[in-house]
DRENDO-1510 file (C-alpha; in Angstrom, 1 decimal, always signed):
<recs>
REC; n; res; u; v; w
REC; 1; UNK; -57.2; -12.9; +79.1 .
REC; 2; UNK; -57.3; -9.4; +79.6 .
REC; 3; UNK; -58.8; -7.5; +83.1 .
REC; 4; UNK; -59.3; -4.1; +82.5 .
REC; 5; UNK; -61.6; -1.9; +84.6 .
REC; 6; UNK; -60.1; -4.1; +87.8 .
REC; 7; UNK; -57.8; -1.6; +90.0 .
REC; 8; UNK; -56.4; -3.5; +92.4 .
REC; 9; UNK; -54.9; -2.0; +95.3 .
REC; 10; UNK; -51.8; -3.3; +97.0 .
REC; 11; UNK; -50.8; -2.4; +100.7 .
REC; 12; UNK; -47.4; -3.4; +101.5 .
REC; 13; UNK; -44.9; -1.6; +103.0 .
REC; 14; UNK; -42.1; -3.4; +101.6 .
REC; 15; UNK; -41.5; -1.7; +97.9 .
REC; 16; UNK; -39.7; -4.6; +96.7 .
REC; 17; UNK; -42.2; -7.3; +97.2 .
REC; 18; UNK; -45.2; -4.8; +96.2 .
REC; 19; UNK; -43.0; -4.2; +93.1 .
REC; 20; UNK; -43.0; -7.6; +92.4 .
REC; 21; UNK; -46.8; -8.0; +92.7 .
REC; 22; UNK; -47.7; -5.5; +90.8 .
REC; 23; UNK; -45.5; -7.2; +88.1 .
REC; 24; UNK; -46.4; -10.7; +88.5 .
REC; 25; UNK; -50.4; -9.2; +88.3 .
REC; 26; UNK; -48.8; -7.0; +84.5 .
REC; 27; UNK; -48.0; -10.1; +83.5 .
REC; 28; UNK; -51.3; -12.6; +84.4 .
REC; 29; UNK; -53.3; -10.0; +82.6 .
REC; 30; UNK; -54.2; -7.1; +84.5 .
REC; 31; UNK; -53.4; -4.1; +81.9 .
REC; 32; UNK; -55.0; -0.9; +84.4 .
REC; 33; UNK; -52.6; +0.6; +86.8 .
REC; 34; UNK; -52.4; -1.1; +89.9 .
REC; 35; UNK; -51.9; +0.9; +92.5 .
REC; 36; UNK; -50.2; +1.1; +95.8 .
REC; 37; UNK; -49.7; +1.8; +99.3 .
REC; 38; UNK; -46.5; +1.8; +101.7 .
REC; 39; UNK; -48.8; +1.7; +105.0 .
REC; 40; UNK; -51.8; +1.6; +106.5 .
REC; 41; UNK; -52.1; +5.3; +106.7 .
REC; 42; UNK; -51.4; +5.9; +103.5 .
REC; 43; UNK; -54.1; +3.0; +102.1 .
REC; 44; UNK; -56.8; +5.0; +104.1 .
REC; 45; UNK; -56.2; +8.4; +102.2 .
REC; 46; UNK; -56.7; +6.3; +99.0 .
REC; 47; UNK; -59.5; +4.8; +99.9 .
REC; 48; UNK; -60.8; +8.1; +101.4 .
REC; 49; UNK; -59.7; +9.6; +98.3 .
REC; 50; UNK; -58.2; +12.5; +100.6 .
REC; 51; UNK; -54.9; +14.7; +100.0 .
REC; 52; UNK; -52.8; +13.3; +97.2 .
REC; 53; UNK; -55.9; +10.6; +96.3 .
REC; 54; UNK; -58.5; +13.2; +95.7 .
REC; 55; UNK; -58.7; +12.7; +92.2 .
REC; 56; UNK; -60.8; +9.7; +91.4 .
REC; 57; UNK; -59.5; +9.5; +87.8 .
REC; 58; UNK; -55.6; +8.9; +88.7 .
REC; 59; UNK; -56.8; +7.2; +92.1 .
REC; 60; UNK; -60.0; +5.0; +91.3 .
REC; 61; UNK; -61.6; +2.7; +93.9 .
REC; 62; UNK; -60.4; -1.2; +93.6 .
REC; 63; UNK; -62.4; -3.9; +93.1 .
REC; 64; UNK; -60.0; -5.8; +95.3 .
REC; 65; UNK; -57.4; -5.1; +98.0 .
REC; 66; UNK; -54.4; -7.5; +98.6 .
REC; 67; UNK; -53.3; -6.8; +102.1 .
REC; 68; UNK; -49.5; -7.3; +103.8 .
REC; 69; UNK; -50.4; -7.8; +107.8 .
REC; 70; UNK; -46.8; -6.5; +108.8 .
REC; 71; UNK; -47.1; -2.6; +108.3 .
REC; 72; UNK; -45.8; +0.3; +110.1 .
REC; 73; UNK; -48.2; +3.3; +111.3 .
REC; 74; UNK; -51.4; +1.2; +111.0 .
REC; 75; UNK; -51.1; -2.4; +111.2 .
REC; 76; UNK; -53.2; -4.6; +108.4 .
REC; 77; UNK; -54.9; -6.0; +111.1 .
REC; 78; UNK; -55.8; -2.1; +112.2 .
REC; 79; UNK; -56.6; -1.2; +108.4 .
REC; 80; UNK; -58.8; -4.5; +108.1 .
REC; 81; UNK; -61.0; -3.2; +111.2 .
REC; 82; UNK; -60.6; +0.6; +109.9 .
REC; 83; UNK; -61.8; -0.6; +106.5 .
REC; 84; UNK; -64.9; -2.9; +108.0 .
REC; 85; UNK; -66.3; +0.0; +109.9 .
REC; 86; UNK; -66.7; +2.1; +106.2 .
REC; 87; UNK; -70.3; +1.9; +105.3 .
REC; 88; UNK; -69.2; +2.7; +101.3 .
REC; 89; UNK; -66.3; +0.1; +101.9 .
REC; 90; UNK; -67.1; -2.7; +103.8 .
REC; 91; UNK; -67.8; -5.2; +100.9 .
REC; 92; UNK; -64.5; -3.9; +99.5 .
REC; 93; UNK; -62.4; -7.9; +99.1 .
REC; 94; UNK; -59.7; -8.1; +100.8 .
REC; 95; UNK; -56.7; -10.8; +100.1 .
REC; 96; UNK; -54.3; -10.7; +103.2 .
REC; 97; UNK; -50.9; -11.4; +101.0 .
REC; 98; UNK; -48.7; -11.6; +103.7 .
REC; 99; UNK; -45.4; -13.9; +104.9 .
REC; 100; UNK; -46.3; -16.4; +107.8 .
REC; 101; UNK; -47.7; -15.2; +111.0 .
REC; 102; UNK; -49.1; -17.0; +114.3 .
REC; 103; UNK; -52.9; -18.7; +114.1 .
REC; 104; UNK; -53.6; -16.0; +116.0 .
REC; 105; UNK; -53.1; -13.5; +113.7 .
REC; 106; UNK; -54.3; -15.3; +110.7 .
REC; 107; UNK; -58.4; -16.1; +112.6 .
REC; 108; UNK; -57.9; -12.3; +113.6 .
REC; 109; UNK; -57.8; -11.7; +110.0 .
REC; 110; UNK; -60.9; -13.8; +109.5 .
REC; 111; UNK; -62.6; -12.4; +112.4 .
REC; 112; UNK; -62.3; -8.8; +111.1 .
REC; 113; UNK; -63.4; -10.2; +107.0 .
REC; 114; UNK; -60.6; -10.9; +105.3 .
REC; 115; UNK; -62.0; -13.3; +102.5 .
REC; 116; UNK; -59.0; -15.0; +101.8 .
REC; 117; UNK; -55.0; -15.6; +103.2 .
REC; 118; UNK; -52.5; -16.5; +101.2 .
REC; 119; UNK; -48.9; -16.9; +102.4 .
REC; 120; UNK; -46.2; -15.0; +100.0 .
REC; 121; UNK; -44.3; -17.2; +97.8 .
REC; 122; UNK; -40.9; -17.5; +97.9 .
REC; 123; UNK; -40.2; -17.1; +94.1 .
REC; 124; UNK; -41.6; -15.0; +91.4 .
REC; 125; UNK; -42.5; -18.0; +89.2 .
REC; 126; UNK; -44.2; -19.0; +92.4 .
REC; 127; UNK; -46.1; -15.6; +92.9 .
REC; 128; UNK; -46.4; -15.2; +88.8 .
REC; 129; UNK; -48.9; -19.2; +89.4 .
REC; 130; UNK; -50.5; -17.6; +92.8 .
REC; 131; UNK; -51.7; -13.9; +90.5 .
REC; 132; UNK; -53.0; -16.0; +87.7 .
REC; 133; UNK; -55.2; -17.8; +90.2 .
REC; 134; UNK; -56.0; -15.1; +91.9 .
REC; 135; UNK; -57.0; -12.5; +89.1 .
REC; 136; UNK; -58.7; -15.9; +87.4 .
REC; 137; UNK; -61.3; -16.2; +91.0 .
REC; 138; UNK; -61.3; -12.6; +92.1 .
REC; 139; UNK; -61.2; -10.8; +88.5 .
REC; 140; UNK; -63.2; -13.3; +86.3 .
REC; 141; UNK; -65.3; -15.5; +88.6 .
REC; 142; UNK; -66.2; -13.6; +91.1 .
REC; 143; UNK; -69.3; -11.3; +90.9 .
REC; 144; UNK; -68.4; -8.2; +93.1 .
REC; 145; UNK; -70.4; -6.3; +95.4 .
REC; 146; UNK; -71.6; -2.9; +95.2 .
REC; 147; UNK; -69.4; -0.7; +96.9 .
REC; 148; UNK; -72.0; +2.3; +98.0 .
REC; 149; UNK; -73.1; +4.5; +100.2 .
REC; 150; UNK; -76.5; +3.8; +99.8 .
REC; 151; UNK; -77.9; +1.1; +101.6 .
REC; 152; UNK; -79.1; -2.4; +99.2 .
REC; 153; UNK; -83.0; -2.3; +98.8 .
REC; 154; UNK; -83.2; -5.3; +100.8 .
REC; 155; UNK; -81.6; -3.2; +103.8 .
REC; 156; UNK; -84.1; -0.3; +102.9 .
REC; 157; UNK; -87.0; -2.4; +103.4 .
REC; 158; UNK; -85.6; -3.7; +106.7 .
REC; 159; UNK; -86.1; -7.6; +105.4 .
REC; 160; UNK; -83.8; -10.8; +106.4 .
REC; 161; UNK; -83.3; -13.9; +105.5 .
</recs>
């Protein structure tokens, strides 16, 4: 199957393993760019779409964010909590992709809306099986939210469930 119109974003600050990713996700599938970020810092300007990110045709929003915890400058952790306080962004999915870290990092994760942690395989036939499920879930069976400004009519009208 074929996912087009899905740009994922990738934040990891080790260019090796992002590489990787990015080719395991080529390979499940996922034919538009998928695009990157070496920090935290540098994830925000994307998704802010300032400086180098302004233009929305080479830089489009993702439909999903795969998130390494261990980053320099802004930690995933901080770029989680960053990312949760966006009105236009905080639906935005986030997969924390990240190498083993103490329970107390990985319910932090939760805490802040994570909606899913995966550990990073340690082979790339291992990582090739964990992007074909992923893409499959995120990219096929998942219905996505919105990702506005503008606040759902349900929020308008001030009702709850």
């Amino acid at each position: 199957m074929s996912y087009v119109h899905h740009t994922i974003l990738v934040v990891d600050s080790d260019q090796d393993q992002a590489h990787f990713t990015k080719l395991a996700l080529q390979r499940v599938g996922v034919i538009t760019p998928v695009q990157s970020a070496r920090d935290g810092e540098e994830a925000i300007g994307y998704l802010s779409g300032r400086g180098a990110f302004q233009d929305r045709e080479c830089y489009p929003m993702p439909v999903l964010m795969l998130l390494d915890l261990k980053l320099p400058h802004i930690s995933g952790v901080g770029l989680l909590s960053w990312l949760r306080d966006q009105p236009a962004l905080k639906r935005l999915p986030v997969v924390v992709l990240t190498s083993p870290v103490p329970p107390a990092d990985l319910n932090r994760a939760y805490e802040l809306g994570c909606n899913s942690f995966l550990v990073k395989p340690n082979s790339f036939n291992a990582l090739l099986v964990m992007m074909q499920n992923l893409v499959q879930y995120w990219l096929g069976l998942n219905v996505a939210p919105e990702l506005a400004t503008q606040p759902s009519a349900q929020e308008q009208s001030g009702s709850t469930i």
